[in-house]
N, C-alpha and C positions, 0 to 999 in steps of 0.2 A: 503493500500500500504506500508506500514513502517515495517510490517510485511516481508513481501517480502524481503525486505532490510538488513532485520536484518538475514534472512537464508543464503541469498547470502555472509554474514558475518561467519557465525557459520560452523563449518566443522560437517559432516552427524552425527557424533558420538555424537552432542550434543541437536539433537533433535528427535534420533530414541528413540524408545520407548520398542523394546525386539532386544537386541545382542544375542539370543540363536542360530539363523539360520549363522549370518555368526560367532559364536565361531566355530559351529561344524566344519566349512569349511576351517577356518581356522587352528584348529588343525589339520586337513587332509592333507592340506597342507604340513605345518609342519612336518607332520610323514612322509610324502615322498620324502620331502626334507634331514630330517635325513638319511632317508635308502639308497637314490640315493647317500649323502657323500661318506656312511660306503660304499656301492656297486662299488663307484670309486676307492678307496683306495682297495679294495679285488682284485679287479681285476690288479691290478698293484702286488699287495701280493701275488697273487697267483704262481707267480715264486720263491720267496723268500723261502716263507713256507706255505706251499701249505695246512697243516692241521690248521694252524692257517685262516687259508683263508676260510677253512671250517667250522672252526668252529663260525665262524664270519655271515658266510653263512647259518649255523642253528640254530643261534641266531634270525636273522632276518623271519625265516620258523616258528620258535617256536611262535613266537608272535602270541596275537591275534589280530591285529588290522592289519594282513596281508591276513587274511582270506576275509574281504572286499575287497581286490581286485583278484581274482582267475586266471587271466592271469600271473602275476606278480606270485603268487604263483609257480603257473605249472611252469614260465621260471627258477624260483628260486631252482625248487625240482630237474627238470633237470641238472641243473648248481651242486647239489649236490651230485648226482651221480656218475658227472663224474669228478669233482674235482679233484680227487688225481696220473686219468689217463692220462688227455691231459688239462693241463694247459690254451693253448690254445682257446681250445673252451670253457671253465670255461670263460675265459677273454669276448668272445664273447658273451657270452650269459650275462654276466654280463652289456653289454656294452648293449644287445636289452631291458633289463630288463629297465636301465638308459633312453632309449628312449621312451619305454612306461610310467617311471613316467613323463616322462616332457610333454606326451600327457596329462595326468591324469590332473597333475599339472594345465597345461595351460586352461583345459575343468572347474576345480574346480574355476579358478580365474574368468573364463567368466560367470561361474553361481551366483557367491560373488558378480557382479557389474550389476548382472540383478535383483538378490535380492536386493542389497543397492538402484536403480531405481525403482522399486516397492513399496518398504519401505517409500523412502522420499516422494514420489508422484511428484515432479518435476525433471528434466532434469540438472543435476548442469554443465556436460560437457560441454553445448554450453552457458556460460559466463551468459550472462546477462538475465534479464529476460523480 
């Protein structure tokens, strides 16, 4: 039983045994939090200067770490086409792009804390044991 006592002490990080599952998910995270930034700020830029906006726009196309998400791609290739004609709907499609990472986003954190439940083999959210 001391055992017990002692987990309900320790935060999960100090007695998993492989971080490789949620590093990955966690840099994924991360990169889509990067690009949802830079995709906020473009789509405000795009009135400004509309080739810097694009090219901001195929910086993020060029990557390869965009190819894993292929919806997000397609809204993004679209978005660079039309760039330089209707600002506009650059903005908007900039703005569905933002909405599907925060789908991505949210689906990747619910998989990080089904992993970390699995992992520990106990229940840490409901308190006590």
């Amino acid at each position: 039983m001391p055992y017990l006592r002692e987990i309900n002490k320790m935060s999960w990080y100090k007695y998993s045994k492989d971080f490789s599952d949620r590093n990955v998910i966690n840099g994924k995270i991360a990169y889509l939090k990067e690009v949802k930034d830079v995709l906020e700020v473009i789509s405000k830029l795009i009135f400004q200067s509309a080739t810097l906006a694009k090219q901001n726009n195929v910086d993020i196309i060029s990557s390869k770490k965009i190819s894993s998400y292929p919806i997000l791609y397609d809204i993004l290739i679209e978005a660079d086409t039309i760039a330089l004609d209707s600002p506009w709907k650059f903005a908007a499609l900039c703005e569905e792009a933002i909405g599907n990472i925060n789908v991505q986003v949210s689906e990747l954190i619910a998989e990080r804390k089904k992993i970390n439940k699995i992992e520990k083999g106990i229940d840490i959210e409901k308190g006590w044991v």
